[in-house]
N, CA and C atoms as a LAMMPS dump frame, in Angstrom:
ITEM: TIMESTEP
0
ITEM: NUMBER OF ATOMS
636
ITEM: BOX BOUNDS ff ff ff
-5.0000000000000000e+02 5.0000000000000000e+02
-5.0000000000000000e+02 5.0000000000000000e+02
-5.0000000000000000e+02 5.0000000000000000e+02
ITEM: ATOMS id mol type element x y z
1 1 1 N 273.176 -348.912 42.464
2 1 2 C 272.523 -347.611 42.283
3 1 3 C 273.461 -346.505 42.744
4 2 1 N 273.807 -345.35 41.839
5 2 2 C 274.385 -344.492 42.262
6 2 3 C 274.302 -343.603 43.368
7 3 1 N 274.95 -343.233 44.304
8 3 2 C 274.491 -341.979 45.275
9 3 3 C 274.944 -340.634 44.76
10 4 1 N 273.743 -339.754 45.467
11 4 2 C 273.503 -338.53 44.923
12 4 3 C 273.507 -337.854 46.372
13 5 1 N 274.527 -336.877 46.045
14 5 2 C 274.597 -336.074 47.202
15 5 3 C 274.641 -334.275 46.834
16 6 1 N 273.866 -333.695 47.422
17 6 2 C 273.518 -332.285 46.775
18 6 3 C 273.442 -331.986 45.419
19 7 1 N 273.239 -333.583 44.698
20 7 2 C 272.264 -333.191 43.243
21 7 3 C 273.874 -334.028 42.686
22 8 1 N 274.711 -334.097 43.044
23 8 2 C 276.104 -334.681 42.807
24 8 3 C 275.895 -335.782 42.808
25 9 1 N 276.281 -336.789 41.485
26 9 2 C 276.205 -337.988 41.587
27 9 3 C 277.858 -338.304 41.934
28 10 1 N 277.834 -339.642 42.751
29 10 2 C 279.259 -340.252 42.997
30 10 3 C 279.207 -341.316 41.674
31 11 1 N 279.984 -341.358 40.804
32 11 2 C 279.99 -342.681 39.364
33 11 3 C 279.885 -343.642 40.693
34 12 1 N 279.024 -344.675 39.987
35 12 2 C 278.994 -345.74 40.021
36 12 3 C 279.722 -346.735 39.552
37 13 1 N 281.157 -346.322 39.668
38 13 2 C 282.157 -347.435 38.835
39 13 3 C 282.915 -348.759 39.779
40 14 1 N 283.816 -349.58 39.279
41 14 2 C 284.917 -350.363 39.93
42 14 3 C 285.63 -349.425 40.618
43 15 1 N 286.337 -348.122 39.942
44 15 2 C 287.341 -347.238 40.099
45 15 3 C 286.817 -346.928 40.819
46 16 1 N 285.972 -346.046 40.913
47 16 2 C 285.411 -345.057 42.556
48 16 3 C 285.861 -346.331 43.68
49 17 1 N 284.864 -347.041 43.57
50 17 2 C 284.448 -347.8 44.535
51 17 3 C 285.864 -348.38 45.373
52 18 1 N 286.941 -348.94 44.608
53 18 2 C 287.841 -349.003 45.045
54 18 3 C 288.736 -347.836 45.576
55 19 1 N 288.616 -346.854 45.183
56 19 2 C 289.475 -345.838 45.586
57 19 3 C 288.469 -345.588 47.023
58 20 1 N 287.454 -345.812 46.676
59 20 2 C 286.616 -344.896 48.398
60 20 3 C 287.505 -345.758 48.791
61 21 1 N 287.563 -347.073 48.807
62 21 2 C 287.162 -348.408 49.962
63 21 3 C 289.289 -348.233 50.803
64 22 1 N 289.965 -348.151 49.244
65 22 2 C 291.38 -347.229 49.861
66 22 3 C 291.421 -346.663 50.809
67 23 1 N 290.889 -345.063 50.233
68 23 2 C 291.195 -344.044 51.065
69 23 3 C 290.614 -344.284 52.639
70 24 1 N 289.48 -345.072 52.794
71 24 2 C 288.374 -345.241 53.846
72 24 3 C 289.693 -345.721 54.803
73 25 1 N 290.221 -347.008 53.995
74 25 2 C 291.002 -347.619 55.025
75 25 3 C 292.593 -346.864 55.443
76 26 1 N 293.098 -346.65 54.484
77 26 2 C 294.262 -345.748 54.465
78 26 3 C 294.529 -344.638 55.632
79 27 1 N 293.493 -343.777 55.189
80 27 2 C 292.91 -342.229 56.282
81 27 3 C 292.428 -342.284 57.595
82 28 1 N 292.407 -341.156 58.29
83 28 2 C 291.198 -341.476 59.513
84 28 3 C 290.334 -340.087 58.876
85 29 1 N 289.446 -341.054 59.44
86 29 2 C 287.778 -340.121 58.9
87 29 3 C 287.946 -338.819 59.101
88 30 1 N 288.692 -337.821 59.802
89 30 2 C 288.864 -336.243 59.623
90 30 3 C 289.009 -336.733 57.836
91 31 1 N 290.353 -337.04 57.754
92 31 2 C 290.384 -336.827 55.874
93 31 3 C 289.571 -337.863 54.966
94 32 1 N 289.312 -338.763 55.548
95 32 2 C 288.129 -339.433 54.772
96 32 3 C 286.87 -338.482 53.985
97 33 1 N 286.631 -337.591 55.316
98 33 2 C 285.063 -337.161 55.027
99 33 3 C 285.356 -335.561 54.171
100 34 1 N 286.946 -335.39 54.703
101 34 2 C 286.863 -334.279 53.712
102 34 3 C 287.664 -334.548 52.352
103 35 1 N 288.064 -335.789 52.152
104 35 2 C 288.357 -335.91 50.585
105 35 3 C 287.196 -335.765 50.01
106 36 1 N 285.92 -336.619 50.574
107 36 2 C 284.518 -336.616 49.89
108 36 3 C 284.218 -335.27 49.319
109 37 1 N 284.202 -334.83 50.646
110 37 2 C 283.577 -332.961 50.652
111 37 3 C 284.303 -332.473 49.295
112 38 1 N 285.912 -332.709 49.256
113 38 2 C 286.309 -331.873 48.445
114 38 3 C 285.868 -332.177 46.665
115 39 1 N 285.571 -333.432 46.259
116 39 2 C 284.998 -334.051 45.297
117 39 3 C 283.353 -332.994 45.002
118 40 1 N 282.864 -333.396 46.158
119 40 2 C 281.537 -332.969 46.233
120 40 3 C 281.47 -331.569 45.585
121 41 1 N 282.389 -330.559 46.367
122 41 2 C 282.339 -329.083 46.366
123 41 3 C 283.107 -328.305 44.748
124 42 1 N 284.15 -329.537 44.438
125 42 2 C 284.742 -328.889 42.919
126 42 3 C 284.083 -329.334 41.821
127 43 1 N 282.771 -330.542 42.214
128 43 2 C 281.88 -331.072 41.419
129 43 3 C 280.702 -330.022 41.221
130 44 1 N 280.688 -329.024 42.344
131 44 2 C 279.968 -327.885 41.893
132 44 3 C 280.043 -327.2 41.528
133 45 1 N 281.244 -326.692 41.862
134 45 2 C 282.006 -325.291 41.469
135 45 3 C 282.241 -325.633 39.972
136 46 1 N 282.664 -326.918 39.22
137 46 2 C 282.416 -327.455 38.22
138 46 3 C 281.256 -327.102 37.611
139 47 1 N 280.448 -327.53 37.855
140 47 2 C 278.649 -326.8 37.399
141 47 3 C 278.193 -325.914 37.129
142 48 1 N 278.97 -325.225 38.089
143 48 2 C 278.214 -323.541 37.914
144 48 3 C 279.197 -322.749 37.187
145 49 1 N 280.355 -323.402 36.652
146 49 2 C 281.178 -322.364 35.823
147 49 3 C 281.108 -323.247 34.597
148 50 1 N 280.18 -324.328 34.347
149 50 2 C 279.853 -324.896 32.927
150 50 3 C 281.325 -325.672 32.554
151 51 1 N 281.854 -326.005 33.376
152 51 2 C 283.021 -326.814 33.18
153 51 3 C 283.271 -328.116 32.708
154 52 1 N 283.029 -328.981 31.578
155 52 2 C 282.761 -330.207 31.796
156 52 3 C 284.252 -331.037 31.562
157 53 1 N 284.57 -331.767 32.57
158 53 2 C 285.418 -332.793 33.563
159 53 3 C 284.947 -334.175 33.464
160 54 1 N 285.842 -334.89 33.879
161 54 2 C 285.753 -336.661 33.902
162 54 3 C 285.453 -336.382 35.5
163 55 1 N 284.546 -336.895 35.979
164 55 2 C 283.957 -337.492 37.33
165 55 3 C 284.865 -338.44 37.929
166 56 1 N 285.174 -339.333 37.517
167 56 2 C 285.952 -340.254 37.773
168 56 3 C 287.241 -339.832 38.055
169 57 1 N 287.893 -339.208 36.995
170 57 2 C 289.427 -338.512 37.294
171 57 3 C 289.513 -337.923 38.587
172 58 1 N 288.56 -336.81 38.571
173 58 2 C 288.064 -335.513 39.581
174 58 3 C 287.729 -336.733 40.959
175 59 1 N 287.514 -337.826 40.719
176 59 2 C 286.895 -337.902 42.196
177 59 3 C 288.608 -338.725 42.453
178 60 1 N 289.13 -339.179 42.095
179 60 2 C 290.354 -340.145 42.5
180 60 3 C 291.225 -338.71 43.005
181 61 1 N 291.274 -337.914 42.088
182 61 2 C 292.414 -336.372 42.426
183 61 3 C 291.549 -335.786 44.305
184 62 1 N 290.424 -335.88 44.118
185 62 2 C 290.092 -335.209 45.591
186 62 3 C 290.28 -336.912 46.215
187 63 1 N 289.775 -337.794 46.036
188 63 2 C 290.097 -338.437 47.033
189 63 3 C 291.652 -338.872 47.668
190 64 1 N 292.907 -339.223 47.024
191 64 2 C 294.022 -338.824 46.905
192 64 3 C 294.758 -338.245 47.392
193 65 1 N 293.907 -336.971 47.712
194 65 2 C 295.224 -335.468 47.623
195 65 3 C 295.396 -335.695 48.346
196 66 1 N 294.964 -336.049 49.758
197 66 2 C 295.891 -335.831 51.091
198 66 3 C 296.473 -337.514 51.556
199 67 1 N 296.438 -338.163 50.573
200 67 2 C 297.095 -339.731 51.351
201 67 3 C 298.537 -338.838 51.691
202 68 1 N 299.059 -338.141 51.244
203 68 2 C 300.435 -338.018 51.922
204 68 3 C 300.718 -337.249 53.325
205 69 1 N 299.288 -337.264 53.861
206 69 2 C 299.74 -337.072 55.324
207 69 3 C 299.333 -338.582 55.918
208 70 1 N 299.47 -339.57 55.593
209 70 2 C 298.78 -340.645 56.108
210 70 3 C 300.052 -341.423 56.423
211 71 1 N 300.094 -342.166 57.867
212 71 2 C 301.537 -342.958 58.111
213 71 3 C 301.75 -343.372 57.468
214 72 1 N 300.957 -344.842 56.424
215 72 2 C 301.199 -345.519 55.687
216 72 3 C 301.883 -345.361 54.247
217 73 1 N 301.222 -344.314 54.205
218 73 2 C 301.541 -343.925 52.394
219 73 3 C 302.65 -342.379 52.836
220 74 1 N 302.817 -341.977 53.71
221 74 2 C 303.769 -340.568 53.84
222 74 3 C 305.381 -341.228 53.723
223 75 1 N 305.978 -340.135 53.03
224 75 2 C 307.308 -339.835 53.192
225 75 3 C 308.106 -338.991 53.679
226 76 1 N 309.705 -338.347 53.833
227 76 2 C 309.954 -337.548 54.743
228 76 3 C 311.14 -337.388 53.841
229 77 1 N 311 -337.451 52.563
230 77 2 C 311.8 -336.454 51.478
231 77 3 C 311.59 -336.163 50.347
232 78 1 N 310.021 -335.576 50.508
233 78 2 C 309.386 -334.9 49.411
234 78 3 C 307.712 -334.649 49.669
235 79 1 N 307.68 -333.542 49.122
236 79 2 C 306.158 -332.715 49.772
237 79 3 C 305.151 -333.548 49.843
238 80 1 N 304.446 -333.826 50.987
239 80 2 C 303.203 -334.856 51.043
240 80 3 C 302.235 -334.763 49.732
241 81 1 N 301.742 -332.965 49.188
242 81 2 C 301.563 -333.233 47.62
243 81 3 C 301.908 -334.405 47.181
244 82 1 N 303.347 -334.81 46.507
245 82 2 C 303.841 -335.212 45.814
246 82 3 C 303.75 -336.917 46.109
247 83 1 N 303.338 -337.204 47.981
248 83 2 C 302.855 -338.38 47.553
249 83 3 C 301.75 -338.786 47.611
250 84 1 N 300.669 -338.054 47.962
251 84 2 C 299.546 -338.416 46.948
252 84 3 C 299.693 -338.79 45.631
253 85 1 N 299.797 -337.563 44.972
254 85 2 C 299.91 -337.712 43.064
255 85 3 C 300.283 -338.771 42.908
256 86 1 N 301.746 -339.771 43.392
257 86 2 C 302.577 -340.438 43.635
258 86 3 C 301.529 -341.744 43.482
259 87 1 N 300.898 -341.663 44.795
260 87 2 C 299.974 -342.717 44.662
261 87 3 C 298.975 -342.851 43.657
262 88 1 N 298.279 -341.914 43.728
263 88 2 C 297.111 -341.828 42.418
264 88 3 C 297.45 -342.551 41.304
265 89 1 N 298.537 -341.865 41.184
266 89 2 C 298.96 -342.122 39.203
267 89 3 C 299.497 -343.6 39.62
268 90 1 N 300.063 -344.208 40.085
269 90 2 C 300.067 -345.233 40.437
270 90 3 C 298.715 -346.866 40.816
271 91 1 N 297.773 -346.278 41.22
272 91 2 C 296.757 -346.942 41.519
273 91 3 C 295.483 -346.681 40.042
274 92 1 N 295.854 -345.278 39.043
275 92 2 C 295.401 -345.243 37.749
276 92 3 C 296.169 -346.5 37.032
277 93 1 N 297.497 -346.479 37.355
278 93 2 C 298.207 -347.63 36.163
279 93 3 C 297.493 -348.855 36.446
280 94 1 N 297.652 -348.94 37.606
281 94 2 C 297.096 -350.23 37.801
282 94 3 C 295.348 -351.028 37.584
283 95 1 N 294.829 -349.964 37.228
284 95 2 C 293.215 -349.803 36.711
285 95 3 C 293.549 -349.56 34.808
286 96 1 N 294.567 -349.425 34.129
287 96 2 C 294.61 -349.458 33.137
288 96 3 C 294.496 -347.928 32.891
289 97 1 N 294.796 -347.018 33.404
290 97 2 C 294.421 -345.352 33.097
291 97 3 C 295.659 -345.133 33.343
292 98 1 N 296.412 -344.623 31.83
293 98 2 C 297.788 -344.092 31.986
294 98 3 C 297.75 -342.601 30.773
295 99 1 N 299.432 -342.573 30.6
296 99 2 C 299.542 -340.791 30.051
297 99 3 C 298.573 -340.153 30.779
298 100 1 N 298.375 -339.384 29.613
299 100 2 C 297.688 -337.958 29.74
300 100 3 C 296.62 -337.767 31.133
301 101 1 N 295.86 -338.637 30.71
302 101 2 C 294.77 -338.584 31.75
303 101 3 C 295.425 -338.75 33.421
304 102 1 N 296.236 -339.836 33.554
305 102 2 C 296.648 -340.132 34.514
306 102 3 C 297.835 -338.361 35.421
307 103 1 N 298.101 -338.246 34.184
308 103 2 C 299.376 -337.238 34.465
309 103 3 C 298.296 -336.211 35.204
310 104 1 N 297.042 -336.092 34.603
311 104 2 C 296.287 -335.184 35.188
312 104 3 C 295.853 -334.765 35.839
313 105 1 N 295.75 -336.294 36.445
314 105 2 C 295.386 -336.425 38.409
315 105 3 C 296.751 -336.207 39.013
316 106 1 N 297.585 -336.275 38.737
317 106 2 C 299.027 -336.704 39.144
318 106 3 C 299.054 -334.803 39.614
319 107 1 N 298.766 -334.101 38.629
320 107 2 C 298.813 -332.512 38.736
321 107 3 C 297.978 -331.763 39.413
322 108 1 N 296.697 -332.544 39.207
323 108 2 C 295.74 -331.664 40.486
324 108 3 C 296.334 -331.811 41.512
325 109 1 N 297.163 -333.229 42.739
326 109 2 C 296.914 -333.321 43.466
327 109 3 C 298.266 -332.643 43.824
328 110 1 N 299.212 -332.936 42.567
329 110 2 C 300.598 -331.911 43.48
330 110 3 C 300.473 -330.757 43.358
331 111 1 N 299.977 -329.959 42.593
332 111 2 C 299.128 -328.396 42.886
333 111 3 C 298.503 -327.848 43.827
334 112 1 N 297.61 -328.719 44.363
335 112 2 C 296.43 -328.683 44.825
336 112 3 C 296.63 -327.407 46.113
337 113 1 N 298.118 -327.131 46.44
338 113 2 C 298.306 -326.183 48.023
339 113 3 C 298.74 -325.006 47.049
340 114 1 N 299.234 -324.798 45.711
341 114 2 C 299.754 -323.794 44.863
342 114 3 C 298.691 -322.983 44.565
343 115 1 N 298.557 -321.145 45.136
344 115 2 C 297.433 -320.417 44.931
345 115 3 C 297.462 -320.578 43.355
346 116 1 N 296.18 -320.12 42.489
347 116 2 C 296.334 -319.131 41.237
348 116 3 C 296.236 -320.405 40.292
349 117 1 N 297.915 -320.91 40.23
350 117 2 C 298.18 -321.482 38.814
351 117 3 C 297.348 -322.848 38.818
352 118 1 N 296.816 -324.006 39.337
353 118 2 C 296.016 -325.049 39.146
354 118 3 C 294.736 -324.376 38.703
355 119 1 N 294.25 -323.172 38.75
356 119 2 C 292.73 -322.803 37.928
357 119 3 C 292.759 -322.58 36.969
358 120 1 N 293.845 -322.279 36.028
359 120 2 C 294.282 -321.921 34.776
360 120 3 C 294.743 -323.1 33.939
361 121 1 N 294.601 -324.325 34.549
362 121 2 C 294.708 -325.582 34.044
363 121 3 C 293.164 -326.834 33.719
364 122 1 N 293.139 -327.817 33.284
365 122 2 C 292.855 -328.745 32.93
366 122 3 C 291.401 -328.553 34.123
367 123 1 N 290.04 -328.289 33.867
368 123 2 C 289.151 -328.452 34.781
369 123 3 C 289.716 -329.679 36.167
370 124 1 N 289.872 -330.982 35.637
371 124 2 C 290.087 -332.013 36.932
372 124 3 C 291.488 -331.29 37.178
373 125 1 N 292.615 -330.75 37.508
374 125 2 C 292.824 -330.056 38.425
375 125 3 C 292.614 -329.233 38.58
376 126 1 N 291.796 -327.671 37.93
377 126 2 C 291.193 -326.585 38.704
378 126 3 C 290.25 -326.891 40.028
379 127 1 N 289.836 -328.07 39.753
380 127 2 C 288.136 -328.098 40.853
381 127 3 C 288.907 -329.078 41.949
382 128 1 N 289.911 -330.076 41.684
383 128 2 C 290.398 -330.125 42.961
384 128 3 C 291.126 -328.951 43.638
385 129 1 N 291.915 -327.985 43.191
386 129 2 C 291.733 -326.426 44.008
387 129 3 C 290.871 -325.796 44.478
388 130 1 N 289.683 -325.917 43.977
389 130 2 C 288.795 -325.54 43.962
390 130 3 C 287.764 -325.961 45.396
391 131 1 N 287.848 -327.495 44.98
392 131 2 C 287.688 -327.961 46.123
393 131 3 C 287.334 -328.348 47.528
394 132 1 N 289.016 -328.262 47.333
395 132 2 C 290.039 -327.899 48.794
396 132 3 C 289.803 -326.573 49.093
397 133 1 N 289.994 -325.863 48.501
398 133 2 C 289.907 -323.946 48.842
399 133 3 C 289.041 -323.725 49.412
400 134 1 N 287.608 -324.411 49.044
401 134 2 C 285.978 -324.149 49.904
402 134 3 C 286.361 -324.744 51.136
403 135 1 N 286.577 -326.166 51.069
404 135 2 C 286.709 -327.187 52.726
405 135 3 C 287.612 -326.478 53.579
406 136 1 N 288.798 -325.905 52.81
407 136 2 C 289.764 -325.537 54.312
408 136 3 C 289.432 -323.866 54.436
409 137 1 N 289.752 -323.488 53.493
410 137 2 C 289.517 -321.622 53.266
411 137 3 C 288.388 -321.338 53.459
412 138 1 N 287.42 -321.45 53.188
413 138 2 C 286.171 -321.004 52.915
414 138 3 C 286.087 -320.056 51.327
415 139 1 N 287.001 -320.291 50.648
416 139 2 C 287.212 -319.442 49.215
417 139 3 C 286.162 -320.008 47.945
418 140 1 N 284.942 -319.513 48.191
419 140 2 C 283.998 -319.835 46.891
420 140 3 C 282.924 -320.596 47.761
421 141 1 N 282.764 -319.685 49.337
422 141 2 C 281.846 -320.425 50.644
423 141 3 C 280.303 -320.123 49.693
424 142 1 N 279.8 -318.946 49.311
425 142 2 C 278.737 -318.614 48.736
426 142 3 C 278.578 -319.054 47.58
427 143 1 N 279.348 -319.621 46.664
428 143 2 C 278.963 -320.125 45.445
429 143 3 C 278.581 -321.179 45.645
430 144 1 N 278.014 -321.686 46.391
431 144 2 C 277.475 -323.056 46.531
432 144 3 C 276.101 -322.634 47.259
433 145 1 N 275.319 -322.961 47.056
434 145 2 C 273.521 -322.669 47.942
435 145 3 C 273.804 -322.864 49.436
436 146 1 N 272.732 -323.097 50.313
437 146 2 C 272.588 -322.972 52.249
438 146 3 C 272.701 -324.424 51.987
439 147 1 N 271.261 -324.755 50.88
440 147 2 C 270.883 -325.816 50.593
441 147 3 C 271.852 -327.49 50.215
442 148 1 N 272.557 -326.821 49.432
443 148 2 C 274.006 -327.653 49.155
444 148 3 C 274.845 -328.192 50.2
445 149 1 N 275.284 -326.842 50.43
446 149 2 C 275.988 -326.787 51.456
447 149 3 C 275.635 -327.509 52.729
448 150 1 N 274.325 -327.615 53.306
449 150 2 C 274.188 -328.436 54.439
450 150 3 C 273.898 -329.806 53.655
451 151 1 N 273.458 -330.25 52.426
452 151 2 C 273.231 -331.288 51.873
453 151 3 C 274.742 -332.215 52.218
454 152 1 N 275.553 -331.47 51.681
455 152 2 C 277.137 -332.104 51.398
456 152 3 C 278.053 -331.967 53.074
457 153 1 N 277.226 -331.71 53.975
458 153 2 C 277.593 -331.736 55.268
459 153 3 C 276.985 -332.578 56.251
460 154 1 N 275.761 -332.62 56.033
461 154 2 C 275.013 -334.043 56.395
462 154 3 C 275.654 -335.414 55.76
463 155 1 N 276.084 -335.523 54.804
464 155 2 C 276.436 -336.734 54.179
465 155 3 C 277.918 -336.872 54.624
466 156 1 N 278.753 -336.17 54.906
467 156 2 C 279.76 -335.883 55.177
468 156 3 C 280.436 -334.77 56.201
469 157 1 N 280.295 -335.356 57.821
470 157 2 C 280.361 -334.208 58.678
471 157 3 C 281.852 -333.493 59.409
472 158 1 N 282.066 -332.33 59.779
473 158 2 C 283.013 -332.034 59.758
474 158 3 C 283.045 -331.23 61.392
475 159 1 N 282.825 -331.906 62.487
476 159 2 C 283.062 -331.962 63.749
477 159 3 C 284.76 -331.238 64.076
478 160 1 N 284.9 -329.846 64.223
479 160 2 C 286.035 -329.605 64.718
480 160 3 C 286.654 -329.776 63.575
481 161 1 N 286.541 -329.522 62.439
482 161 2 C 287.068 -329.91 61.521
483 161 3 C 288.703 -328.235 61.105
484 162 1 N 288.357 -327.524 61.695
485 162 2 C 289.163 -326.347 61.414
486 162 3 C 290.737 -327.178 62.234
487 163 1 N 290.041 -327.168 63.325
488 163 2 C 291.056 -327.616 64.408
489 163 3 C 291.795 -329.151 63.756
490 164 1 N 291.127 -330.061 63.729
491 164 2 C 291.629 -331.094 62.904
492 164 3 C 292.179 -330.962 62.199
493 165 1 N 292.254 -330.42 60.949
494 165 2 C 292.785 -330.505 59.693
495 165 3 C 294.166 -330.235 59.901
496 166 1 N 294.336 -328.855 60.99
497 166 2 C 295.555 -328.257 61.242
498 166 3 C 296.539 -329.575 61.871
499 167 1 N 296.083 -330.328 62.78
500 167 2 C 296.429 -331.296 63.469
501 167 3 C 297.094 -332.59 61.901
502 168 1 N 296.08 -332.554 61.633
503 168 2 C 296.554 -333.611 60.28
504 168 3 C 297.79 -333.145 59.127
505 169 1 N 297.676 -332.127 59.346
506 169 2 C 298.307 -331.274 58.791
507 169 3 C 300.565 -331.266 59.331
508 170 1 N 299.673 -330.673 60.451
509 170 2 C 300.968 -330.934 61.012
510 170 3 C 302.118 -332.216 61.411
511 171 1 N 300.712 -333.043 61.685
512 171 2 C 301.575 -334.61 61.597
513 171 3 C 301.95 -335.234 60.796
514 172 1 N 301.237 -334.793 59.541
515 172 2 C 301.858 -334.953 58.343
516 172 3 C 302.987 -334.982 57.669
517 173 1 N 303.81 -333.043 58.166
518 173 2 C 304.693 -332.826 57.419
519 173 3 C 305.708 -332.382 58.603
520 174 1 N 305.76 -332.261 59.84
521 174 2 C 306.307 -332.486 60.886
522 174 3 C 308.168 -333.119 60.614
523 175 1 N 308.288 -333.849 60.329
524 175 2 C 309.258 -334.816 60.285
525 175 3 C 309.984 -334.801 58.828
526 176 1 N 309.129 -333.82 57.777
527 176 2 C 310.141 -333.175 56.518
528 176 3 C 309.873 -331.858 56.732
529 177 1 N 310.305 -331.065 57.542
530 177 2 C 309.949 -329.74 57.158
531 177 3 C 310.897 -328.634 56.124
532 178 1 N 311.29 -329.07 55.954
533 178 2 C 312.207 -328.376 54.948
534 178 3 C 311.414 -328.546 53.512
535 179 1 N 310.635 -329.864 53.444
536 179 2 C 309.521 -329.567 51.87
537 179 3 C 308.712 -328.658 52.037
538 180 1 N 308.628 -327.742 53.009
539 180 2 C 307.236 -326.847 53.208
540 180 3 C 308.151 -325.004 52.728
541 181 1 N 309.263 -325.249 52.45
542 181 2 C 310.11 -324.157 51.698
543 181 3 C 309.436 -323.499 50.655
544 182 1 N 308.663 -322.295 50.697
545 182 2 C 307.658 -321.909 49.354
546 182 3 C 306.386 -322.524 49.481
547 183 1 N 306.005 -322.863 50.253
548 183 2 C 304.447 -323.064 50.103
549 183 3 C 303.863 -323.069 51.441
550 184 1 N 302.69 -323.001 51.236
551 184 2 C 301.574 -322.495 52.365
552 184 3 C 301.518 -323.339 53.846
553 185 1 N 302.386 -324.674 53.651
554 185 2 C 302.659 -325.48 54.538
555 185 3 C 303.745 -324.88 56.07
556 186 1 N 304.704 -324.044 55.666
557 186 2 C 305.045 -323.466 56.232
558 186 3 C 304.32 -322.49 57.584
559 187 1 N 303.303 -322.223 57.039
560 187 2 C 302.453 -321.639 58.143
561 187 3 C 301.996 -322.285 59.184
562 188 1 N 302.277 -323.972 58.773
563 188 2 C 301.477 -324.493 59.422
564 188 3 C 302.263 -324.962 60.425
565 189 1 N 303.375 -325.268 60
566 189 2 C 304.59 -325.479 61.532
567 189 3 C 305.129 -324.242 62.162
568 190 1 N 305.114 -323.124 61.53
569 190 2 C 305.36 -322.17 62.468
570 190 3 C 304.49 -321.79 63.491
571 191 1 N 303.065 -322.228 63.472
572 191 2 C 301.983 -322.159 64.299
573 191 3 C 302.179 -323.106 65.138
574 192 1 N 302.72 -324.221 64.829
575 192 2 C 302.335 -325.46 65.572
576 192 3 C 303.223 -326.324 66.208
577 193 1 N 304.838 -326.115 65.333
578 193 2 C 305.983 -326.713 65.85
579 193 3 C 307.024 -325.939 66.519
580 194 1 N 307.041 -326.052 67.949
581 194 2 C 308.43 -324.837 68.696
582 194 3 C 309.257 -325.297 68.004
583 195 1 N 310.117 -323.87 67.864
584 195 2 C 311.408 -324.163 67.301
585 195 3 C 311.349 -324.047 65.632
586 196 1 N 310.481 -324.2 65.219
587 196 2 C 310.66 -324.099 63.63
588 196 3 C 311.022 -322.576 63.415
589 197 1 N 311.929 -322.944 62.045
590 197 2 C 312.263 -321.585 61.223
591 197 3 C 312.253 -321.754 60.357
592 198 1 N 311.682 -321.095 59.427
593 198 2 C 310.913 -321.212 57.918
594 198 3 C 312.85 -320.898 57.08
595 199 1 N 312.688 -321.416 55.942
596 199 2 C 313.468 -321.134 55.49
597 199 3 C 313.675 -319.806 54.66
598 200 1 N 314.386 -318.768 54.692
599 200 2 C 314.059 -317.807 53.806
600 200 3 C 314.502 -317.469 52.224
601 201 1 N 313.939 -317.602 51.403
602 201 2 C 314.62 -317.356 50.14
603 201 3 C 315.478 -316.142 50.187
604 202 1 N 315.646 -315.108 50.438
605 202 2 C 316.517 -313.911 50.471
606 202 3 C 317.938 -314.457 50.961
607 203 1 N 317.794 -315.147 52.225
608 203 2 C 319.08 -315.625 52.514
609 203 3 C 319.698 -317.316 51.607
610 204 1 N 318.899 -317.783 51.216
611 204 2 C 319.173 -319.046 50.228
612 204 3 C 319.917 -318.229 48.562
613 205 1 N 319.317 -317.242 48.387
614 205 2 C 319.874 -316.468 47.515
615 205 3 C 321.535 -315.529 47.974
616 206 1 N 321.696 -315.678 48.966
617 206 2 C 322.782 -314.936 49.267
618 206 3 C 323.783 -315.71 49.992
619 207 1 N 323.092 -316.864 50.591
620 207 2 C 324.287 -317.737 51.057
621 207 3 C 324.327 -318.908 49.676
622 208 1 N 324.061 -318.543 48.919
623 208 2 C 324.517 -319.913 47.517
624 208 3 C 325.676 -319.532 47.337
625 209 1 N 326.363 -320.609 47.053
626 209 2 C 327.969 -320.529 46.35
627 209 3 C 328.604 -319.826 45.195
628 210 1 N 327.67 -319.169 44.34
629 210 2 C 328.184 -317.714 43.91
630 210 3 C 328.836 -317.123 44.398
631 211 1 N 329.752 -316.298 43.85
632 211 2 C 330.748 -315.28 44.601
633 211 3 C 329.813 -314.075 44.576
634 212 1 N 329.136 -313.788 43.148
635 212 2 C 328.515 -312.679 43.395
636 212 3 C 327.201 -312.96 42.525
C-alpha cells in the first residue's frame, strides 16, 4: 500500500523502495529526512504550478542529491553535485532507466545549488530546485499550506536542522574546496573553515597566461 504524506503519494515501486532503503543506509538521518522533505515539497510545488513530472524520476533526483556529502559515496575532485548525479544515473542503469530520462536526474541533481537556470528546465529538475530551495532557504515557504507543511514535518522531522545541514555541508566539501569556485558552496567554508579563501574570478582572469 502506498504512503501518502500531505496528500503526496510516495510510488509504490521496486525503484523507490530501493533507492529509500540506499539512501537510508548510505546517509545519516539529518539528510535522510531531508531528501524525503525535498521530494515531498517539489511534489507540491509541482501541483500547484500544474506541472506534470515522473514521480519516480523526481523522487530518485531528491533522494540522491546530497549522497555526495556522504563518506562513502564523496569525492575530493569534483563538486559533491556531481557525485550524486554520478550515482543516480548510475543506480538508473542498473534498474534498466537509461538516456534521456536518466540524463534527467543526472541534471536535477548537478544543478540542484545553481540559482535561476534548473527552473527553466525539464519539471524533474525544476522541483528538485525547487525542493531544496523550500528545505534549506525557505524560498516558496508560503506556497505550501500550515497544513502541509506540518503534515510533511511530522512524517519527516527536522530537529536543528538549519544548524545541521550547515555541518553536513561543510564536511562534505571541506577536503575539495576549490570545487566550491562559483557556487553557493563557497559561503559555506568561509563561515565555517579558518583560513579559507574563496577563489576570485577577477584575479583567475588576470593571473591566466595571456599576455594581455
Amino acid at each position: 500500500m502506498s504512503e501518502v504524506i500531505a496528500g503526496v503519494e510516495i510510488p509504490d515501486t521496486a525503484l523507490v523502495r530501493e533507492a529509500t532503503e540506499l539512501v537510508r543506509e548510505a546517509a545519516s538521518p539529518l539528510v535522510f529526512h531531508h531528501s524525503r522533505r525535498v521530494f515531498l515539497w517539489g511534489s507540491l510545488r509541482g501541483r500547484e504550478q500544474r506541472l506534470s513530472f515522473d514521480p519516480e524520476l523526481l523522487y530518485v533526483g531528491a533522494m540522491f542529491h546530497d549522497l555526495g556529502l556522504t563518506k562513502g559515496l564523496r569525492r575530493t575532485d569534483q563538486r559533491f553535485e556531481i557525485d550524486g548525479a554520478d550515482e543516480a544515473r548510475r543506480f538508473l542503469h542498473a534498474h534498466g532507466i537509461t538516456g534521456e530520462p536518466a540524463d534527467r536526474v543526472w541534471t536535477g541533481i548537478a544543478l540542484h545549488t545553481t540559482p535561476e537556470i534548473p527552473l527553466h528546465m525539464a519539471p524533474e529538475i525544476a522541483l528538485v530546485t525547487r525542493g531544496v530551495e523550500l528545505d534549506v532557504l525557505g524560498i516558496g515557504y508560503d506556497a505550501v499550506s500550515d497544513v502541509q507543511r506540518a503534515a510533511v514535518v511530522a512524517a519527516h522531522p527536522r530537529p536543528d536542522f538549519k544548524n545541521g545541514i550547515l555541518t553536513a555541508f561543510t564536511e562534505g566539501i571541506k577536503d575539495r574546496p576549490d570545487t566550491t569556485f562559483g557556487n553557493v558552496k563557497a559561503d559555506v567554508l568561509a563561515h565555517h573553515v579558518p583560513g579559507f579563501r574563496r577563489t576570485d574570478f577577477v584575479e583567475v582572469i588576470k593571473n591566466s597566461a595571456w599576455p594581455e
